[in-house]
C-alpha positions as CSV (number, residue, x, y, z in Angstrom):
1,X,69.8,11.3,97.3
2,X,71.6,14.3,95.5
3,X,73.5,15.1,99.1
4,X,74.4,12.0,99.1
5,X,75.6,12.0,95.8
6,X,77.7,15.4,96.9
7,X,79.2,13.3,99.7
8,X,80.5,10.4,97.2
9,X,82.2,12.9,95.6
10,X,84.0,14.5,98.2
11,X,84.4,10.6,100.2
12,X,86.6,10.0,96.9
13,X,88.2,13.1,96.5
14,X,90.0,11.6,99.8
15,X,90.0,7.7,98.8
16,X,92.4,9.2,95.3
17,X,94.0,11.8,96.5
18,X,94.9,10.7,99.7
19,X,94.4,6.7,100.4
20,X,95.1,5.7,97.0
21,X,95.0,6.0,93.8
22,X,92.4,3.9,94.8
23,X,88.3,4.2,94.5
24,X,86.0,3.5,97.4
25,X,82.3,4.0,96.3
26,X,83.0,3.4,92.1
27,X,84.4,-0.3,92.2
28,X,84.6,-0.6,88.6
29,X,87.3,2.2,88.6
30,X,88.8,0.5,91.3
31,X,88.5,-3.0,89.7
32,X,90.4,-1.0,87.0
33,X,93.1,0.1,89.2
34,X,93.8,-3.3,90.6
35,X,94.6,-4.7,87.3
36,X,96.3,-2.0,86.3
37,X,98.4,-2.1,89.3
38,X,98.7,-6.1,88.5
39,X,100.4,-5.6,85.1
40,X,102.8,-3.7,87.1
41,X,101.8,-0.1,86.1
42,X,103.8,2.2,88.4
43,X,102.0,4.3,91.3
44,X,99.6,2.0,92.0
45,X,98.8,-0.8,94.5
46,X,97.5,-3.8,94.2
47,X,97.1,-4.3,98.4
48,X,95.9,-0.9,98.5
49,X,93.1,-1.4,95.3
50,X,92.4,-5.1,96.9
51,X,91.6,-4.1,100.3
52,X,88.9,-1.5,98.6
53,X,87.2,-4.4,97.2
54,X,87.3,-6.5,99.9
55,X,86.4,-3.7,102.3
56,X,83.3,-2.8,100.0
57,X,82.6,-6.2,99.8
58,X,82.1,-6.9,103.6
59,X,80.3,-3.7,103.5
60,X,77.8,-4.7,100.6
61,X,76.8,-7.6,102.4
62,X,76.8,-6.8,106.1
63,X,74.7,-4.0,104.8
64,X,72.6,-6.1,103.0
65,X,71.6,-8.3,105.8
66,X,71.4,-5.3,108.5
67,X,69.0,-3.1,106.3
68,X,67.0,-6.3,105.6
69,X,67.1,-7.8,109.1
70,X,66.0,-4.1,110.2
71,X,63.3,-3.8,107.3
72,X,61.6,-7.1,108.1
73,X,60.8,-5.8,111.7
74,X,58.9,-2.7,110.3
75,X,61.5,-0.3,111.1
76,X,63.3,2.7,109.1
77,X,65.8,0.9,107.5
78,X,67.4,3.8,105.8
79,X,67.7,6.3,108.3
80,X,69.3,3.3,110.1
81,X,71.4,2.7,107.4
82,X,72.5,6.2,106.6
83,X,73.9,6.4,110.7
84,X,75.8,3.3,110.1
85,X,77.2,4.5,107.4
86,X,77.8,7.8,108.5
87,X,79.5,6.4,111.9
88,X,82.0,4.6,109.5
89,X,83.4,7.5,107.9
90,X,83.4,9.2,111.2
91,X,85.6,6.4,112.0
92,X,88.1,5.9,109.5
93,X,88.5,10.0,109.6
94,X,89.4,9.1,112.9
95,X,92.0,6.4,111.8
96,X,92.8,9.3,109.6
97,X,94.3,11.5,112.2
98,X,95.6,9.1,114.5
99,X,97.7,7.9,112.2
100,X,98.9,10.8,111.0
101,X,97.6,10.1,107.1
102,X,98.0,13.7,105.1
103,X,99.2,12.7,101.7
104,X,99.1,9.5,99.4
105,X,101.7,6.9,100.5
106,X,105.0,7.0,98.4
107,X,105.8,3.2,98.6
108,X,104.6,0.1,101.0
109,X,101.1,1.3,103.4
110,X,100.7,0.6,107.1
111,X,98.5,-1.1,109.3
112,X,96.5,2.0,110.1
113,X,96.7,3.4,106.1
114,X,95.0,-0.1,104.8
115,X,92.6,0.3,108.1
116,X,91.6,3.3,106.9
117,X,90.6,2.4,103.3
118,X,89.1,-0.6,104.4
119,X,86.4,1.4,106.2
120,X,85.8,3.8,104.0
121,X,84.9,1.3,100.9
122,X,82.9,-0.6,103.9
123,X,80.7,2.4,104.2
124,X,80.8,3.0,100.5
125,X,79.6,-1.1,100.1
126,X,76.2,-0.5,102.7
127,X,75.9,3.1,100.6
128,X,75.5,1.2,97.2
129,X,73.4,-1.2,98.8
130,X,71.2,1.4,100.2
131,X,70.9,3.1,96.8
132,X,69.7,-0.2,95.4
133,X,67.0,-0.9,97.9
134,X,65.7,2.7,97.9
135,X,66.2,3.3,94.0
136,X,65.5,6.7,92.8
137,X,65.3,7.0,89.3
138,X,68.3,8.6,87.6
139,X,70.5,9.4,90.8
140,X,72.0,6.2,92.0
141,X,74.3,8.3,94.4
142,X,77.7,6.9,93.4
143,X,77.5,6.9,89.9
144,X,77.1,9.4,87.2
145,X,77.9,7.7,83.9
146,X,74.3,6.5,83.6
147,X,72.6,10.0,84.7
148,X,75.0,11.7,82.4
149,X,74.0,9.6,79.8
150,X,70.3,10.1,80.1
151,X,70.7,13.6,79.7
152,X,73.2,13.4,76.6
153,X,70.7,11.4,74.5
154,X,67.0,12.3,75.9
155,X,67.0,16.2,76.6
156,X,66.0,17.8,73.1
157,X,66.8,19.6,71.4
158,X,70.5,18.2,71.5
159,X,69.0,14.7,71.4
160,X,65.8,12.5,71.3
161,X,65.3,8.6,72.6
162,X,62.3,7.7,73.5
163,X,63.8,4.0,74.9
164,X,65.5,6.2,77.9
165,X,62.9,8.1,78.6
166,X,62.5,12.0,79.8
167,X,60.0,14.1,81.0
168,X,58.5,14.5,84.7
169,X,61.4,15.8,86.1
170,X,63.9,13.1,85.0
171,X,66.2,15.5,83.1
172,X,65.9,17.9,86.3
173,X,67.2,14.6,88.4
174,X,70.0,13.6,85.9
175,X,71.1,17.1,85.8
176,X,71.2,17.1,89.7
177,X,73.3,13.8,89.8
178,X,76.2,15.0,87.9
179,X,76.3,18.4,89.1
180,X,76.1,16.8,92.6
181,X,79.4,14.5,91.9
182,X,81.3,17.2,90.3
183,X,80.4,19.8,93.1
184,X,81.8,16.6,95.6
185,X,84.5,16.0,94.1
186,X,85.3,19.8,93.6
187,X,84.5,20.5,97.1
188,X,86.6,17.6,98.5
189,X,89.9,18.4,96.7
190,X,89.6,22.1,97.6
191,X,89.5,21.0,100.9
192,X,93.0,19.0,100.5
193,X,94.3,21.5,98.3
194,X,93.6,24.2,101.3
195,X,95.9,22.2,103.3
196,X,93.1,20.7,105.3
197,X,94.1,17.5,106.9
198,X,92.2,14.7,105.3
199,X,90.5,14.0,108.2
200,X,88.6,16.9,108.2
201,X,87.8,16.5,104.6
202,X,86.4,13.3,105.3
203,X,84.6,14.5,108.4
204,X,82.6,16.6,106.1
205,X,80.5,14.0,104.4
206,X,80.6,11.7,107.6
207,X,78.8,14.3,109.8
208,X,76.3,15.3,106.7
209,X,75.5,11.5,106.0
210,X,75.3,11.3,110.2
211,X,72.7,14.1,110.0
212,X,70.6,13.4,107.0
213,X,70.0,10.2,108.9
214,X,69.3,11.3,112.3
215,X,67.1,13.8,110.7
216,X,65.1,11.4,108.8
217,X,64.6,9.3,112.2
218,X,63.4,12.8,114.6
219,X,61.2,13.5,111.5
220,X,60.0,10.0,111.7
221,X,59.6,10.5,115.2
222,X,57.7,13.9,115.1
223,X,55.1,12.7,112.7
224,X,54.3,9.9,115.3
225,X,53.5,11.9,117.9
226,X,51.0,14.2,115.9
227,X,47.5,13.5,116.9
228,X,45.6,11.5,113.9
């Protein structure tokens, strides 16, 4: 859950800096941006900010219904759900270099630009989904206000609240959830500061999202096929 947390970061080190402004995996940013951008604030789209939220919206419930459809026949619904996911990034980093995407747009978006961020906050909708069926307490994997919270008001000796709760290694996790989305982001726009096409940058978290869940189903696999 903390590399998947990484990857957020870096996934919207791309969405901002190069689809947008506009959020992929933290709606209520984006939901910011769209009025924003409604008001007539300059620099930002409403098309571009709308299709986010449509495009996390199809993804939320597709997801929803795949990982349930998939968990009601006794299968591994998140490894499954970690390949989608993974193969959707892959995608729109695909989309990405096709069209030739290396900067944020300086007026009206294409086809292929709006394709682009569509699938991205689609993979980002069946990721929040997936962090809500499998919760892990104190690293939801997309945001870090709550986890950054936790640790402002229940790690002593800056702080005491019994009400939030510490101890048995939730300080440790909170710690690793914000770390983990300022390392993503960090990493991501190091990469597009590098002069690395976006599509690379993107690539990045697609192929470690791809492999955390293809290496969740061959270790599924291999514990089968151990006698007993």
């Amino acid at each position: 859950m903390v590399l998947l947390t990484l990857t957020t970061g870096m996934v919207e080190a791309v969405s901002f800096l190069v689809l947008g402004p506009v959020f992929a995996a933290v709606q209520t940013g984006n939901l910011l941006l769209l009025g924003f951008a409604i008001a007539g604030a300059p620099g930002i789209s409403a098309t571009v900010s709308g299709v986010s939220l449509a495009g996390f919206a199809f993804g939320a419930i597709a997801g929803s219904r795949l990982e349930s459809a998939i968990d009601a026949r006794g299968r591994r619904w998140f490894a499954a759900a970690l390949v989608g996911e993974g193969v959707l990034l892959g995608a729109a980093a695909l989309v990405i270099w096709r069209a030739g995407i290396e900067s944020a747009p300086q007026g009206q978006v294409g086809g292929r630009h709006l394709a682009a961020i569509a699938m991205v906050a689609c993979a980002m909708g069946v990721r929040n989904v997936t962090s809500l069926r499998a919760p892990v307490a104190d690293v939801p994997t997309t945001v870090s206000t709550r986890a950054l919270t936790g640790l402002l008001i229940a790690l002593p000796p800056l702080a005491s609240d019994s009400r939030v709760g510490g101890g048995g290694g939730r300080e440790l996790r909170r710690m690793a959830s914000v770390a983990a989305m300022f390392a993503g982001g960090l990493l991501g726009a190091w990469f597009l500061e590098r002069a690395t096409h976006p599509a690379l940058a993107l690539a990045v978290p697609a192929a470690l999202v791809l492999a955390l869940g293809l290496g969740l189903v061959a270790l599924r696999r291999g514990r089968i096929s151990v006698p007993g």
